[in-house]
C-alpha positions, 0 to 999 in steps of 0.5 A: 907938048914940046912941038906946040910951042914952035910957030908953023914957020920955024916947024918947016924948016927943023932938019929931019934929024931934030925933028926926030929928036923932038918927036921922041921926046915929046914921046917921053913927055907923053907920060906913058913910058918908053926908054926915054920917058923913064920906067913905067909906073908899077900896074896897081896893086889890088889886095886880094881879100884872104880865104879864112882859114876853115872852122875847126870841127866841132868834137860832138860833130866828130863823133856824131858823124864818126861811123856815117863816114865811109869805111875805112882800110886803117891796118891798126884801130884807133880810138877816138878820146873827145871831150864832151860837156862833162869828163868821160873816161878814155877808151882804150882795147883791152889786151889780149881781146883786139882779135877774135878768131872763129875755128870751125864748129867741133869736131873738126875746130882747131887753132890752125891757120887753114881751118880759121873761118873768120877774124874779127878786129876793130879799125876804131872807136869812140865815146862821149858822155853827159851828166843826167840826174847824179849818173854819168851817162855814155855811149861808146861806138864801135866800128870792126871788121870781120875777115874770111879765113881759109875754111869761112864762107858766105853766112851770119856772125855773131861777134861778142863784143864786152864793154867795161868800165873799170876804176884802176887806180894803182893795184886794185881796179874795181869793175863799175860796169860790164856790158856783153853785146851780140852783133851779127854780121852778114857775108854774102857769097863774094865778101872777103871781109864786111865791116860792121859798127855798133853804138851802145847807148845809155850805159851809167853809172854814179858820177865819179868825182874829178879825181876819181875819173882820172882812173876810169877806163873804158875798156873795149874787146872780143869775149868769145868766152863770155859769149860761150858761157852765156849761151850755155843752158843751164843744167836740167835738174835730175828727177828725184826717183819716188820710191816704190810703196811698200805693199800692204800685208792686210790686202788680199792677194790673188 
């Protein structure tokens, strides 16, 4: 420090005024900043170690938790396209067949809004495939939702629900595969709506070649009709009526 080089002597008679002078810059001196020591030196700079971004899901993780996750309020369905180890067909919802509506049973059934007792809609679905023995095997999963209409209450559905696989190329699609698939669905005295999920498993088919599963399609949707056709039974045949035996002139009578 400045003030040690000063003998004791000649420190006892520096006036009060340099003294001060000479404490405030042995002050500077010091190092450790002030107005007149300079700007203090920047506090260390540590480099905090970056959080990694996290994984990407894993598409096959995708679909194998998609229908464990908790119900979903999406208004429109959606349908989930991923790829697997082998191309598969996307999926998509046939027209006409996203919305199943259950009248009353007759005489009393209509089309009326008020007399609806239940609607069944999808909120999603999805597929995935795998390549076994020359056969493209799939499986295609399904969530929906069945509401209660106006003139529905507590009870079982039976929603029909048509899985197809349709080769359409331009103006003339073939069907490779057609599925109808019964799934009951329970409401209980205070559900509005419950929501139900379905996965089909092994439907196959011959392996298409790459260009030709560009124009595959796997077709989803609500088959009532199909449903009621199935579960008509089918016609008694009529008894044919024996006719009567003649009776024998040669036996005696009365």
């Amino acid at each position: 420090m400045l003030l040690a080089i000063y003998p004791a002597r000649l420190y006892d008679r520096v006036p009060a005024a340099a003294m001060l002078v000479l404490t405030l810059f042995a002050a500077g001196c010091s190092g450790g900043g002030g107005s007149l020591g300079g700007p203090a030196a920047p506090p260390p700079v540590t480099s905090a170690s970056a959080t990694p971004p996290p994984p990407a899901p894993n598409l096959k993780d995708k679909i194998e938790n998609f229908f464990t996750t908790s119900a979903t309020t999406e208004p429109h369905p959606t349908t989930a396209n991923q790829q697997s180890d082998v191309d598969c067909p996307l999926i998509d919802i046939r027209e006409g067949a996203a919305t199943l509506t259950i009248p009353p049973p007759p005489p009393d059934g209509s089309n009326e809004a008020m007399s609806l007792q239940y609607q069944g809609i999808f909120v999603r679905a999805a597929r995935d495939c795998k390549a076994v023995a020359g056969q493209l095997v799939m499986r295609v999963g399904v969530e929906g939702r069945v509401i209660v209409g106006p003139a529905g209450g507590p009870g079982q559905v039976d929603v029909p629900l048509r899985v197809a696989v349709v080769d359409s190329p331009a103006g003339n699609p073939k069907t490779i595969l057609t599925k109808l698939i019964h799934i009951p669905v329970t409401l209980g005295p205070t559900d509005g709506s419950v929501n139900f999920t379905h996965v089909e498993e092994g439907l196959a088919f011959p392996m298409p070649s790459p260009a030709e599963i560009d124009n595959y399609i796997v077709y989803i949707g609500f088959d009532p009709i199909g449903a009621a056709q199935e579960g008509k039974a089918k016609p008694k045949p009529v008894p044919k009526h024996k006719p009567k035996a003649k009776p024998n002139p040669n036996t005696p009578t009365g």
